[in-house]
N, C-alpha and C positions, 0 to 999 in steps of 0.2 A: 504494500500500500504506500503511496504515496505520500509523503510531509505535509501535512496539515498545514493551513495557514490560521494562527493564530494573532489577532490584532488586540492588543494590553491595553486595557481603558486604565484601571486604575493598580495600582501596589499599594501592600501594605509593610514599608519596610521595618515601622516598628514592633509586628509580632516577632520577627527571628533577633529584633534585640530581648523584647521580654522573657520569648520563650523557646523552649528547647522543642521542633517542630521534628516529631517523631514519625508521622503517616498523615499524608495529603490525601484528598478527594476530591472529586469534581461534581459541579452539582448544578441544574439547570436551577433560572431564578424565574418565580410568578412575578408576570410584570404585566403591568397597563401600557398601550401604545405610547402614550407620550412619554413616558419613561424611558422605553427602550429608545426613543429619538435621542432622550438627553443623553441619554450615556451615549449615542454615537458619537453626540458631538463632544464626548472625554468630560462632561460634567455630572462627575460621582466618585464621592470620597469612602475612604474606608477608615479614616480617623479614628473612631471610639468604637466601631463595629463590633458586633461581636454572634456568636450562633447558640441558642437555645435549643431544646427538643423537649416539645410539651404536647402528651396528646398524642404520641407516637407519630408527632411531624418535625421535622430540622425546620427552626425558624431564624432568620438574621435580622438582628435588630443594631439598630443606631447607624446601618450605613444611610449615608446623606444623596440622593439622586434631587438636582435643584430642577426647579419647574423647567419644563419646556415653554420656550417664548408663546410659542404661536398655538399653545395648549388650551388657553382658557379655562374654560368652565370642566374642561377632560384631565386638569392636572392634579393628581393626587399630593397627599401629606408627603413632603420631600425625607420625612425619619421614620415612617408608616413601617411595620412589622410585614417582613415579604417573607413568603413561605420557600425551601427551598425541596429542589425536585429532586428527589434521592431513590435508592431501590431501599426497601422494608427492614434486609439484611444488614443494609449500611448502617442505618439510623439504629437499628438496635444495637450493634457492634459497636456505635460510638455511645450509647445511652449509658451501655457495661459498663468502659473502659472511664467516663466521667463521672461515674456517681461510686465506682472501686477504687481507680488507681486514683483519682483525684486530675484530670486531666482539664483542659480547657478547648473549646472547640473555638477557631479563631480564622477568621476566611484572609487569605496571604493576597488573592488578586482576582479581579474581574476583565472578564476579557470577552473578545466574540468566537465561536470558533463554529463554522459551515453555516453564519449567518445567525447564530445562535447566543445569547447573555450567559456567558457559565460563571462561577466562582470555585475559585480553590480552596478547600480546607481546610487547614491543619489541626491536627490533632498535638496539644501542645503542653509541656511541662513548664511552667513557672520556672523561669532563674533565679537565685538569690543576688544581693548584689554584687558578691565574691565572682560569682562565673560570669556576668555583665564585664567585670574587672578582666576576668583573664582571657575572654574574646575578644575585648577591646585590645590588649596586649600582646594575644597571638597574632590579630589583623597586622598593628604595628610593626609586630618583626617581621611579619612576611613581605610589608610594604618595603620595609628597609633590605631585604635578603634580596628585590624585582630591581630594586634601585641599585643595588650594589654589581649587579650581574647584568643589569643595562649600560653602565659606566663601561666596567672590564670589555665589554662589545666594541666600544668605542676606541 
């Protein structure tokens, strides 16, 4: 099969600081026409987002999709609770895994992909601020190790 074309509306780079991103999923999103305009034209934040399952549905609450202009009266709540499209399997594999290991479900990016609104999942461990420290300090040296071996090139 062929390479997919995937086009990236939004990231979220602050989960892989918070949190230790152990298993991804993808997951179609319930959306209103003018919504899906907005996010094509890249107006949707994933700031405070975060994913729920209540009801035996995956819900994502707090992402922001801002009105569409030419929406009017058709334009929904921009922080509105969107259900997300998952198989039966998934949701309960991830219901276990948060309510035992203590995990957090945290969507890392929304993107389109065969014309379609997906988001990505993570399934996430909290950092303390010790291992925030020593990510930030392996980044570091490895910037320092690219830099020092681009010079020697020279």
């Amino acid at each position: 099969m062929a390479e997919e074309k995937i086009k990236l509306v939004a990231n979220n780079k602050k989960a892989y600081h918070e949190y230790f991103i152990e298993e991804k999923y993808e997951a179609g999103i319930e959306l209103v026409g003018t919504e899906v305009k907005s996010i094509r034209m890249g107006r949707c934040s994933l700031g405070e987002s975060f994913v729920v399952i209540a009801g035996g549905q995956a819900q994502l609450c707090g992402m922001n999709i801002s009105p569409y202009e030419k929406g009017n009266i058709f334009n929904k709540d921009p922080l509105r609770v969107r259900r997300l499209l998952l198989h039966k399997n998934e949701i309960l594999k991830m219901e276990q895994q948060v309510k035992i290991k203590g995990y957090t479900l945290v969507p890392l990016q929304v993107y389109f992909k065969r014309g379609r609104v997906k988001v990505e999942i993570g399934l996430g461990r909290g950092k303390k601020l010790y291992d925030k420290r020593e990510t930030a300090a392996k980044r570091d040296q490895q910037r320092a190790v690219e830099k020092e071996y681009k010079l020697r090139l020279r």
